[in-house]
C-alpha positions as CSV (number, residue, x, y, z in Angstrom):
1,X,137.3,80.8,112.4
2,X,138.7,83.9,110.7
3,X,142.5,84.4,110.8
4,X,144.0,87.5,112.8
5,X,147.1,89.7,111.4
6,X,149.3,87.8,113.3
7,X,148.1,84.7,111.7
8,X,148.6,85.8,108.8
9,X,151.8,87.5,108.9
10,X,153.2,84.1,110.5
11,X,151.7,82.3,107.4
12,X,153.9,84.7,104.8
13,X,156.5,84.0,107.2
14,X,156.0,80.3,106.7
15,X,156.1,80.7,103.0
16,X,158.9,82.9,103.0
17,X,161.8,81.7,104.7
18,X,164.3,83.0,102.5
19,X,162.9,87.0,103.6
20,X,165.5,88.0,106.3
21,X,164.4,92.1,106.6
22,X,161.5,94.0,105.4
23,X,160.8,97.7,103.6
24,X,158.3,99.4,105.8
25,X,157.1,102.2,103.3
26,X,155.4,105.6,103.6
27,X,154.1,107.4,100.1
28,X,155.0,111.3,100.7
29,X,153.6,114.5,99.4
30,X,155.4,113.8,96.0
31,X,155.4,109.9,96.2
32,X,158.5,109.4,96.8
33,X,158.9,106.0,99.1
34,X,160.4,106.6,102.5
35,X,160.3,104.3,105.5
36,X,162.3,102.0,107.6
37,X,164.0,98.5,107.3
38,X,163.4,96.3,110.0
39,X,164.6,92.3,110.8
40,X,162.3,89.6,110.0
41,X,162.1,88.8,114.1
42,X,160.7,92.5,114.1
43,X,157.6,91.9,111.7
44,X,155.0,91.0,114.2
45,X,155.7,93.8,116.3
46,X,155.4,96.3,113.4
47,X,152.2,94.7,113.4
48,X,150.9,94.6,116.7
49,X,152.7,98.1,118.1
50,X,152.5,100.0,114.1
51,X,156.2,102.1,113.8
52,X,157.0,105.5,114.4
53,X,157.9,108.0,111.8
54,X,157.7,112.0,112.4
55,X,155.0,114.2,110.6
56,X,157.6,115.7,109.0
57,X,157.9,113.0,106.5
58,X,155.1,115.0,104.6
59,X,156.7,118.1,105.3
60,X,159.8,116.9,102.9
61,X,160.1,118.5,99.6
62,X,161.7,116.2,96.6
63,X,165.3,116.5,98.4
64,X,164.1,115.1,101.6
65,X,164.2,118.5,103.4
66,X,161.8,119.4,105.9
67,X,159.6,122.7,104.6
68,X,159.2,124.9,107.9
69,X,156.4,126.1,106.5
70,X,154.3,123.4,106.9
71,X,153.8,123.6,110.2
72,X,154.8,120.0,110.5
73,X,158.7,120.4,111.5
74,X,160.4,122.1,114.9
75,X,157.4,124.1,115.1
76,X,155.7,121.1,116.8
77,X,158.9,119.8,118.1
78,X,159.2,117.8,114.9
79,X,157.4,114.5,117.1
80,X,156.8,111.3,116.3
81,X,153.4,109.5,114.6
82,X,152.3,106.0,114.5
83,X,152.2,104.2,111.2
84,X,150.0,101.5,110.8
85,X,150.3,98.3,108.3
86,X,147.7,98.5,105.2
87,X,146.0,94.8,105.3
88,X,147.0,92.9,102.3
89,X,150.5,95.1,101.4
90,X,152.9,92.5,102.5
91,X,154.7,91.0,99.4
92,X,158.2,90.1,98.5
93,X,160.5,91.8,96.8
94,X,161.7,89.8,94.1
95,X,164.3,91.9,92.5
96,X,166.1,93.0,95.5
97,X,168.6,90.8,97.2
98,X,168.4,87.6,96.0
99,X,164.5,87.6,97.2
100,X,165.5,87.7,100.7
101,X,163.7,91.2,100.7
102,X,160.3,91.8,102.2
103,X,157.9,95.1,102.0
104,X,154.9,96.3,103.9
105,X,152.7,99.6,103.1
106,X,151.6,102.1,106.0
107,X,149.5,104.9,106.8
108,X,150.1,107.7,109.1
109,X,147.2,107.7,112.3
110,X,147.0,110.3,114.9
111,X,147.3,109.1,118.4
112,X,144.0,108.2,119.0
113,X,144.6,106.2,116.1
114,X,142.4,108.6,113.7
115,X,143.4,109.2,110.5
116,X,146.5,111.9,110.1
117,X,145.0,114.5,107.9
118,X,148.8,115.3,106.0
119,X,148.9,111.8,104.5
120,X,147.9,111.1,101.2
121,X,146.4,107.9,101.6
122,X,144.3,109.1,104.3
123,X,143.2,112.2,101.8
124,X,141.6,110.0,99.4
125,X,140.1,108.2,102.0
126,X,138.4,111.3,102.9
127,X,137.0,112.0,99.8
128,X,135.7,108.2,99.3
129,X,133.8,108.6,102.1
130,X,131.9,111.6,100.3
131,X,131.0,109.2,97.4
132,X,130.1,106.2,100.0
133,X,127.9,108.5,101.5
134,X,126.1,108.7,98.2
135,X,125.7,105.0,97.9
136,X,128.7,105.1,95.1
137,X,131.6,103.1,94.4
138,X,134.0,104.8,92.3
139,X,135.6,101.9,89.7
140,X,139.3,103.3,88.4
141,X,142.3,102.1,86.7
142,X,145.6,104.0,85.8
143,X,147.8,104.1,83.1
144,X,151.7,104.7,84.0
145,X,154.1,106.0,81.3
146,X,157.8,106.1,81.8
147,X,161.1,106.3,80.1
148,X,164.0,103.8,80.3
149,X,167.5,105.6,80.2
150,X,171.3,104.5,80.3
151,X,172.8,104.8,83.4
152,X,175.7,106.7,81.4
153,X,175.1,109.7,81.1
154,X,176.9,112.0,77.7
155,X,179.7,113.6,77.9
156,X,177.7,116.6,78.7
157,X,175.9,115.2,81.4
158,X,172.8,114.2,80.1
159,X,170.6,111.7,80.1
160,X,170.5,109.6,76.8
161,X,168.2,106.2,75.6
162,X,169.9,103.2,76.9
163,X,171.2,100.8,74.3
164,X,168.9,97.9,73.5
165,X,169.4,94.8,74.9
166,X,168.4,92.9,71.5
167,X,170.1,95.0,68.8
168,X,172.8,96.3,71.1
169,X,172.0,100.0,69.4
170,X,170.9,103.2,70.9
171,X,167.4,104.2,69.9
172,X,167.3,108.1,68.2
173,X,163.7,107.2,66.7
174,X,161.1,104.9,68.0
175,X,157.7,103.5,67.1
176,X,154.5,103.8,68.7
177,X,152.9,100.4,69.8
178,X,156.0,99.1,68.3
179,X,156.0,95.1,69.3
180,X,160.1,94.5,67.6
181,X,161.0,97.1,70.3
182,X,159.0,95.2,72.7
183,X,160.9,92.1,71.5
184,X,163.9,93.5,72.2
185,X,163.2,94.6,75.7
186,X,161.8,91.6,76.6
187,X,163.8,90.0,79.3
188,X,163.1,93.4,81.2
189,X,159.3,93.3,80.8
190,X,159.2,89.9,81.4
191,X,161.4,90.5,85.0
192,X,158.0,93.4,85.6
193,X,155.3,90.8,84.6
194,X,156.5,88.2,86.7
195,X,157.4,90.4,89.9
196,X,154.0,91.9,89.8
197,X,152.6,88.6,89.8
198,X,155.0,87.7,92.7
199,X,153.5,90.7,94.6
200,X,149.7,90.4,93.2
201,X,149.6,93.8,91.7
202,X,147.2,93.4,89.1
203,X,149.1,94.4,85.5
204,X,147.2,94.2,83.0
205,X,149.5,95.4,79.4
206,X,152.5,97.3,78.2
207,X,153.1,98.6,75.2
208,X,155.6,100.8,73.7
209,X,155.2,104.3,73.9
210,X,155.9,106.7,71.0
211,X,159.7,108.0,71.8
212,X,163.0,106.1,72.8
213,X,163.3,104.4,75.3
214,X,159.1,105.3,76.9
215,X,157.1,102.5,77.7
216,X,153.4,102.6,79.2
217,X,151.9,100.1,82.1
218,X,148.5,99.6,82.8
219,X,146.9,98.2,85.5
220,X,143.3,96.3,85.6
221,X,140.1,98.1,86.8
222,X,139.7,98.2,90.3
223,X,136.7,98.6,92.8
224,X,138.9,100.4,95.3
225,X,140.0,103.4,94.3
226,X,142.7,103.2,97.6
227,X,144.0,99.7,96.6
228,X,144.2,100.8,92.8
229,X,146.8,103.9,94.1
230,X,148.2,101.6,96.4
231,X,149.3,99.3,93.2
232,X,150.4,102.3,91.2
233,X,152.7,103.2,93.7
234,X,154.3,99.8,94.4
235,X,154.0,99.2,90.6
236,X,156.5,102.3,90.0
237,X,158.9,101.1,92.8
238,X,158.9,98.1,91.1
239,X,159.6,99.2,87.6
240,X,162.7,101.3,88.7
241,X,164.1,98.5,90.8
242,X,164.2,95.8,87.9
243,X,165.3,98.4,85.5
244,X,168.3,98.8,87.5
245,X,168.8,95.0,87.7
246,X,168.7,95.1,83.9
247,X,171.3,97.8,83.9
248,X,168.8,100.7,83.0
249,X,167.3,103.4,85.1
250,X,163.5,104.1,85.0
251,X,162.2,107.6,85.3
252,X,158.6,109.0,86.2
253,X,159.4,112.1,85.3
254,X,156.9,114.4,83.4
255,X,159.0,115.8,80.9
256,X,162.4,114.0,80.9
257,X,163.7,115.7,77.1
258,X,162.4,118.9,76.4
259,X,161.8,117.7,72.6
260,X,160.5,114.3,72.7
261,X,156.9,113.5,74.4
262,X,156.1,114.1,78.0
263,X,155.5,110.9,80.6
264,X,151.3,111.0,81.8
265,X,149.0,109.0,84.0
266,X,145.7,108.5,82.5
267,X,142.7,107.3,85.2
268,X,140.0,105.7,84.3
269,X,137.1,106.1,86.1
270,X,133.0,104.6,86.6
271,X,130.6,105.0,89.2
272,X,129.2,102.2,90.7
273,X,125.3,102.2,92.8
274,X,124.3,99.9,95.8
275,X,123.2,97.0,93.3
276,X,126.9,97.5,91.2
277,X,125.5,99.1,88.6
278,X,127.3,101.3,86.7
279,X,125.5,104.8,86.9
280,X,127.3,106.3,83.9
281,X,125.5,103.7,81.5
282,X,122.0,104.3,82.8
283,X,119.9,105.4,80.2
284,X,120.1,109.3,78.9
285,X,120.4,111.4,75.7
286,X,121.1,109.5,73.0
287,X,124.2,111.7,72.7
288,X,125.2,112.8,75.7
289,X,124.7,109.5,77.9
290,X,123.8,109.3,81.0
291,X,122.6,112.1,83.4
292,X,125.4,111.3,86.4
293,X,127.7,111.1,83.5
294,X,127.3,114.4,82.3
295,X,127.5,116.1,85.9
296,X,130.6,114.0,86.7
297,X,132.3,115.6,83.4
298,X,131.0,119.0,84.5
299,X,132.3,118.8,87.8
300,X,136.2,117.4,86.6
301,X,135.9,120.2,83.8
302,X,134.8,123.1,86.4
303,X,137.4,122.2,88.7
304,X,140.1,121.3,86.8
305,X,142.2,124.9,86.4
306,X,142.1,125.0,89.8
307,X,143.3,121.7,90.4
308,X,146.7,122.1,88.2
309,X,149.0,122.1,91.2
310,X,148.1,118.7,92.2
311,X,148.7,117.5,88.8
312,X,151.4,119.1,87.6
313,X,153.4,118.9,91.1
314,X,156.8,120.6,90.3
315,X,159.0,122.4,88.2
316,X,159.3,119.6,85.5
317,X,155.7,119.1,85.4
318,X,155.1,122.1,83.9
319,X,157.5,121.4,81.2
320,X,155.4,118.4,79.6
321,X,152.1,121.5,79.5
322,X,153.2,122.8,75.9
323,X,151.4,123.4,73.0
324,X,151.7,120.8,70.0
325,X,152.5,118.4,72.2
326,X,149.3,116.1,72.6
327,X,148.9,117.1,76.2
328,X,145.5,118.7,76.7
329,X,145.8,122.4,77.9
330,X,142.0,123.2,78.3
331,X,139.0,121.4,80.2
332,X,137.5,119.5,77.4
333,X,135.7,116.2,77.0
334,X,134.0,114.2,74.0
335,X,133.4,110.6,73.1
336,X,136.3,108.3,71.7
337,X,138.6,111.2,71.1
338,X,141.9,111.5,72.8
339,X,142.4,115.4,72.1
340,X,140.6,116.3,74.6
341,X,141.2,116.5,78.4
342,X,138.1,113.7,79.6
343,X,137.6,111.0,77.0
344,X,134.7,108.5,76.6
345,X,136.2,105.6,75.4
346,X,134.4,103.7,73.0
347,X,132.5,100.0,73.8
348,X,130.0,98.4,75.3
349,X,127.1,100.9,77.2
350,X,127.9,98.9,80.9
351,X,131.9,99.5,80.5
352,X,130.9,103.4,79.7
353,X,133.6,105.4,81.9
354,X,135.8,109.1,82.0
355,X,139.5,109.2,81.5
356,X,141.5,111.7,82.7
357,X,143.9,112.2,80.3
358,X,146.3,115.7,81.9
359,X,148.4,114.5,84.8
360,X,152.1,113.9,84.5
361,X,153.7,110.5,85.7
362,X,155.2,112.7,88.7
363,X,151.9,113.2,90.2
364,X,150.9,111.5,93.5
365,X,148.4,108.8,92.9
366,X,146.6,109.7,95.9
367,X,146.2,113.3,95.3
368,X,145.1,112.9,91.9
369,X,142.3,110.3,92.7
370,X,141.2,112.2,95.6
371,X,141.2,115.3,93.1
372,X,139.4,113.6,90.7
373,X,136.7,112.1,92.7
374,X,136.4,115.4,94.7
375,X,135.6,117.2,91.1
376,X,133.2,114.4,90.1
377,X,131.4,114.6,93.7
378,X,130.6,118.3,93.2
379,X,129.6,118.0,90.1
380,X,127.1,114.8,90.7
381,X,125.7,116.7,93.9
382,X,125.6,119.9,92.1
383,X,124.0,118.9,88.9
384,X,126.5,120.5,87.1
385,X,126.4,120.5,82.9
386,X,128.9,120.8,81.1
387,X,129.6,122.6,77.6
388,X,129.0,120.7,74.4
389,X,131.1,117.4,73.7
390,X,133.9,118.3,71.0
391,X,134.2,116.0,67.7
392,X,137.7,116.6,66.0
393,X,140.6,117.8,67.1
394,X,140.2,120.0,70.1
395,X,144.0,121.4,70.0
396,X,142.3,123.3,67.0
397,X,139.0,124.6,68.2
398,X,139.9,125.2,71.9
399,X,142.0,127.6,72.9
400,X,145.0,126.9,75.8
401,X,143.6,128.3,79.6
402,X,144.8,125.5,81.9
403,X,148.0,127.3,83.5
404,X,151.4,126.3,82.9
405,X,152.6,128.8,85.3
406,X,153.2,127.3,88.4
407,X,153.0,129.9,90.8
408,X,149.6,130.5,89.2
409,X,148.5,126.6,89.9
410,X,149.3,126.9,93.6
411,X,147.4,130.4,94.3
412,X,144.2,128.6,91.8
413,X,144.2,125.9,94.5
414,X,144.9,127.9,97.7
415,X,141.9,130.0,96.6
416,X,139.7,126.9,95.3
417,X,136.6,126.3,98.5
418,X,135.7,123.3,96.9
419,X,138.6,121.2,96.9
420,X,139.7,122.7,100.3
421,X,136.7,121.4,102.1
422,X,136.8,118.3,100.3
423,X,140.6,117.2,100.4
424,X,140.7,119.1,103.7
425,X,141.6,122.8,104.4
426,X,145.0,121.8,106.5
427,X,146.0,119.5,103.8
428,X,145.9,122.2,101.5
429,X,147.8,124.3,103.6
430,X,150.8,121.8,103.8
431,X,150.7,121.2,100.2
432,X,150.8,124.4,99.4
433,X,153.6,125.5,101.6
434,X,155.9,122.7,100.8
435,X,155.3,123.4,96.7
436,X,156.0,127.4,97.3
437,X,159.2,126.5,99.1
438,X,160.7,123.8,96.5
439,X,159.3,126.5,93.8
440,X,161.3,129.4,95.7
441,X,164.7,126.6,95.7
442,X,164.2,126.0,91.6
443,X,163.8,129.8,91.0
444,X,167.4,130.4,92.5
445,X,169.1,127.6,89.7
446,X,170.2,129.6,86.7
447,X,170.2,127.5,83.8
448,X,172.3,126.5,80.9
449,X,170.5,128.3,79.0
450,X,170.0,131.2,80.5
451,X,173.4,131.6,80.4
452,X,173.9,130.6,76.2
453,X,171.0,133.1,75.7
454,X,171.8,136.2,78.0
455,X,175.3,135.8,79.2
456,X,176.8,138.2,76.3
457,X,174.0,140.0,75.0
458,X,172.2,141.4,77.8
C-alpha cells in the first residue's frame, strides 16, 4: 500500500525528533526566500490545510516593498493565497540551531487550487508543459558562482575578501581551479557537502573560481527541470547560512567588485524523447550535429536580446555585462568554446547538450529555465537555423548587441510575443512593473562617484 503525505511527514517526524519548528518557504520574483515559521505540532496541518501568504509576496521588489504596480497589492485588497507543500522538499536544516531546524518548499495555487500565474515555480511549470506536449524531457543542470566576503567591512564601508581560515591572510590575488585555496577553505566546503547530503540536494563539485574569495557549485544533471531549480535555490540558502556559521558572508551577487570578475549561472541543457533518448545526439551534419540541436540554438540565440531582463534582473546585473570581462555580450554559440554565449561541450555524442553561459548568479532559477526552454521550444517548433558556429575567440569577431542598458532589457521583453504567450502575458506584466519601479528607486541614489567626478567640475 502506498504511503499518504501524512504518512510520510509523521515518518520525518519520527526521524527527527530533535526538529522543534519548521521554515515554510516561498522563492519571489528575485529569489529571495520568504515564508513563515511554524511549530513542529503545526506540520501536518500545513500539509493537510497548505498556509496562507498574500499575492503580494511577488509584488515585493528586493527591499520587501510591495510594487503598486503590479496589480497584486491594495488594488485587490492585498488578499490572501493558499501555498501548498512541494512533495519531497521537507529536509533539515543542519546549520541552523543546533539541527533543531526544519524547512518545507511551497507553491502559490489559486483558490480552486490552480496554479497562481505570479509564481515562478508555477511559470516554469507552464513552459514544461509546452515541451511535454512535444513528447520531450528537458535534462538540465546549473552551475552557481559566488563570492565569500568578511563580515567586516573597510574602513570605507566596503566589502573586502575574508581572511583565510588556513593561512590566516587576506586574499588580494587568487588562482583559478586553485586546490591549496581549496585546502584552506576546507572546513567550510566540507560543512556545504555534508549539509547537502543531509538535505539530498544533489552537489556534484566545487572548485575555486578565478578571484578572491569566488567559489563555483555545481549540481548533478537532472530530469526535472522544476526539481533541478528547486535544488539551486535551497542550495544558495544553504551556502549563505553555513558561511555565516564559519564567520563569512556568501553573496550571489552579479557583480560584487567593479574590477574583479562577475558571479554567473551557467545551465546545462539536453532534450530527452518518449524512449529517453537524447534528441540532440541523433544523427546530423557531421559539423553541425543534430537537426533539434541546431533549432534549439536558433531559438535561445533569436530570443535571447529580448530575454535580457530576466537574466540580468537589477541594477547590479548589468554591472557584470562589460566588455573584456569574459561575459558574453552577443548571441553566439560554437562547439567546446567558452567565448561564446551557447557552448557545446565536448564528449561523448549521447551526453551532447547547450550551456547557457550569460545569466548572473542574481537571476531567478525559475525564470531563467522557463526562459530558456521557452527559446528552445520556439525554435524546435519553428525550425529555426541559426548563423554559422564560431571557432576562436568570439569577443574578437562578434561585435557587443545584447543590451546592458536596463531600461532597454525591460521594454525588449515587454514588447517580445513569444516569451509573453509562453511565460504568460500577466506574468510579464508583474515582472515588468515591479523591475521599472525598483529601477525608478536606484535612479534616485547618487553615487560616490558621481559626486568625485562632477561635484566640482560641472
Amino acid at each position: 500500500m502506498s504511503s499518504t503525505p501524512t504518512d510520510d511527514v509523521q515518518a520525518f517526524l519520527d526521524r527527527h525528533p530533535e526538529i522543534d519548528s519548521f521554515d515554510l518557504l516561498l522563492s519571489d520574483l528575485n529569489g529571495v526566500i520568504r515564508g513563515k515559521r511554524i511549530p513542529r505540532d503545526n506540520l501536518t496541518k500545513a500539509y493537510d490545510s497548505g498556509i496562507a501568504l498574500p499575492a503580494s509576496v511577488f509584488a515585493l521588489d528586493i527591499n520587501g516593498n510591495t510594487i503598486e504596480e503590479t496589480g497584486l497589492g491594495l488594488a485587490t485588497g492585498d488578499g490572501d493565497r493558499l501555498c501548498r507543500p512541494i512533495p519531497g522538499s521537507l529536509m533539515p536544516v543542519p546549520w541552523l540551531r543546533g539541527g533543531r531546524q526544519g524547512q518545507l518548499l511551497m507553491t502559490m495555487v489559486e483558490p480552486d487550487e490552480s496554479p497562481f500565474f505570479a509564481d515562478p515555480r508555477q511559470v516554469l511549470s507552464r513552459v514544461l508543459g509546452r515541451l511535454t506536449a512535444l513528447g520531450l524531457t528537458p535534462v538540465v543542470a546549473l552551475e552557481l558562482e559566488f563570492y565569500l566576503v568578511d563580515r567586516q567591512r573597510t574602513e570605507a564601508g566596503l566589502i573586502q575578501p575574508p581572511r583565510s581560515p588556513g593561512s590566516g591572510e587576506r586574499a588580494t590575488q587568487s588562482q583559478l581551479y586553485s586546490m591549496l585555496e581549496l585546502d584552506e577553505y576546507a572546513d567550510f566546503l566540507e560543512e556545504i557537502q555534508s549539509a547537502a547530503e543531509a538535505q539530498g540536494l544533489p552537489l556534484d563539485t566545487a572548485l575555486k573560481e578565478c578571484a578572491p574569495g569566488q567559489f563555483e557549485v555545481n549540481l548533478i544533471h537532472c530530469a526535472d527541470a522544476i526539481q533541478a531549480c528547486d535544488s539551486a535555490v535551497l542550495l544558495k540558502r544553504l551556502i549563505k547560512g553555513v558561511a555565516l556559521k564559519h564567520g563569512f558572508e556568501a553573496t550571489f551577487m552579479a557583480k560584487p567588485y567593479g574590477q574583479e570578475a562577475g558571479n554567473g549561472t551557467h545551465v546545462h541543457i539536453s532534450l530527452l524523447d518518449a524512449e529517453g533518448n537524447n534528441v540532440f545526439s541523433e544523427p546530423g551534419d557531421d559539423v553541425l550535429g543534430s537537426p533539434r540541436l541546431t533549432q534549439a540554438v536558433a531559438g535561445l540565440l533569436e530570443r535571447m536580446p529580448s530575454s535580457m531582463a530576466l537574466f540580468a534582473p537589477n541594477l547590479n546585473s548589468f554591472r557584470r555585462l562589460q566588455p573584456g570581462l569574459y561575459v558574453p555580450m552577443a548571441p553566439t554559440w560554437g562547439f567546446d568554446n567558452r567565448s561564446v554565449a551557447l557552448r557545446v561541450p565536448s564528449g561523448p555524442r549521447a551526453a551532447r547538450r547547450i550551456e547557457h553561459r550569460v545569466a548572473g548568479a542574481d537571476v531567478n532559477p525559475y525564470l531563467l529555465l522557463a526562459t530558456l526552454l521557452a527559446s528552445l521550444h520556439d525554435g524546435l517548433t519553428r525550425e529555426l537555423t541559426p548563423p554559422p558556429a564560431i571557432t576562436g575567440n568570439a569577443y574578437e569577431q562578434v561585435e557587443d548587441s545584447l543590451t546592458n542598458s536596463w531600461q532597454q532589457a525591460l521594454d525588449l521583453l515587454e514588447a517580445d510575443e513569444v516569451l509573453g504567450e509562453a511565460l504568460g502575458r500577466d506574468f510579464i506584466r508583474v515582472f515588468v512593473a515591479n523591475r521599472r519601479a525598483e529601477r525608478a528607486q536606484a535612479m534616485q541614489a547618487v553615487s560616490q562617484l558621481e559626486y568625485d567626478w562632477y561635484l566640482r567640475h560641472v
